[in-house]
C-alpha positions as CSV (number, residue, x, y, z in Angstrom):
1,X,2.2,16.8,8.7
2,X,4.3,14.2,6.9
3,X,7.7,13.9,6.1
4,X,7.5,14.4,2.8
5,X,5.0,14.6,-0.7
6,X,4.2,10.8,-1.2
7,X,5.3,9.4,-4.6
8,X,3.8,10.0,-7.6
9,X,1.9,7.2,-8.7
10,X,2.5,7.9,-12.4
11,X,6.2,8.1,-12.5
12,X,6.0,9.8,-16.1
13,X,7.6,9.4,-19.3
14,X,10.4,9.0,-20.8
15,X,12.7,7.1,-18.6
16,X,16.3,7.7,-19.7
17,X,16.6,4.0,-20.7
18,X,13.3,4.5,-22.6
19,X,11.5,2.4,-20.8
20,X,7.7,2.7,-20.5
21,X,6.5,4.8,-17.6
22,X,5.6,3.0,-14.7
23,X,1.5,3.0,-13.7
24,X,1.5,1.9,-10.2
25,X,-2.5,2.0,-10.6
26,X,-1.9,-1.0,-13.0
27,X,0.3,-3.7,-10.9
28,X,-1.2,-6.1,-8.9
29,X,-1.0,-6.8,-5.3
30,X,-0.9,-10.3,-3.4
31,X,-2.8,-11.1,-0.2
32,X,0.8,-12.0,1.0
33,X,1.9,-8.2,0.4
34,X,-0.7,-7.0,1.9
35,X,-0.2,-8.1,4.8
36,X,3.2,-8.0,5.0
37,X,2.5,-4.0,4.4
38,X,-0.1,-4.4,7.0
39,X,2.7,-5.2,9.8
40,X,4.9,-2.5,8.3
41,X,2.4,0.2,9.2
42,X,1.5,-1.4,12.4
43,X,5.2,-1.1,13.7
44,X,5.5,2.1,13.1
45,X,2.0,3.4,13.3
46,X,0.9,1.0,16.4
47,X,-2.6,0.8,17.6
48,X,-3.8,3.6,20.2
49,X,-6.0,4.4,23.2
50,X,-7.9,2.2,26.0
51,X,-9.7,0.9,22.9
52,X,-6.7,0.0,20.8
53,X,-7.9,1.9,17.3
54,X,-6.1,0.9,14.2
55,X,-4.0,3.9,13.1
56,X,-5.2,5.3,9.8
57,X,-2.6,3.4,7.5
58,X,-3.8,0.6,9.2
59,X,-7.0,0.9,9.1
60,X,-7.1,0.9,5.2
61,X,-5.2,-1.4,4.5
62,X,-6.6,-4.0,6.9
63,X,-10.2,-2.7,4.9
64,X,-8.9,-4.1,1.7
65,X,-7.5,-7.4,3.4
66,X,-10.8,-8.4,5.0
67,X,-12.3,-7.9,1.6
68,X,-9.4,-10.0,-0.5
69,X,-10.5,-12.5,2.5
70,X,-14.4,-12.4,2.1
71,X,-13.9,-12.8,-1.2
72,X,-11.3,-14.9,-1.9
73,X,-8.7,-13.5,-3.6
74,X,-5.2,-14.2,-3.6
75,X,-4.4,-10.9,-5.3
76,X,-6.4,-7.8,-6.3
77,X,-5.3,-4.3,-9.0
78,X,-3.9,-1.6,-8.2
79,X,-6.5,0.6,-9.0
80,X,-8.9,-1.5,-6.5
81,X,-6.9,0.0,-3.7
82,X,-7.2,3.2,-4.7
83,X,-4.1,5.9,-4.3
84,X,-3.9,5.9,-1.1
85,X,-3.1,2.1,0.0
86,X,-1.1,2.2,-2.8
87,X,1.8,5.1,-1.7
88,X,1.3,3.3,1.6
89,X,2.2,-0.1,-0.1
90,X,4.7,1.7,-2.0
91,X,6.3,3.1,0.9
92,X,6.3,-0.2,2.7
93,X,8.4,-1.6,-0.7
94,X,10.8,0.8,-0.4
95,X,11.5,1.0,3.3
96,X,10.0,-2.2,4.9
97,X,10.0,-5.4,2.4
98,X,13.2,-7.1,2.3
């Protein structure tokens, strides 16, 4: 069970300083962040078992990076990751990037 409700990715509107709500579907994510999310997760979700599976965090995220790879990308939406790698992104922002 986790800690707590992930964030919203629609934060809702109106800010108090009237500023535009903030989409986190609509920002754009670097290969870079990615993977410096990546090796958030995988301290504190580290692999497991004789056969060393990718926890679950990990194991999207690192499904989006081989695809930025194959492809090419230096950067990819939002909304290409879906909501999922994004509150785990998110979560990495607020705890793990510094």
């Amino acid at each position: 069970m986790p800690d707590a409700l992930p964030p919203p990715l629609y934060d809702g509107w109106p800010h108090a300083n009237g500023a535009a709500p903030y989409n986190k579907l609509a920002m754009d994510i670097t290969l870079t962040e990615l993977e410096q999310a990546i090796n958030y997760w995988r301290t504190r979700r580290p692999s497991s078992g004789e056969e060393r599976a990718l926890s679950p965090e990990v194991d999207l995220l690192a499904t989006s990076y081989a695809m930025m790879i194959f492809h090419h990308a230096t950067s990819t939406s939002g909304e290409a990751l879906g909501p999922a790698a994004l509150q785990l992104i998110d979560t990495w922002r607020k705890h793990g990037s510094a």
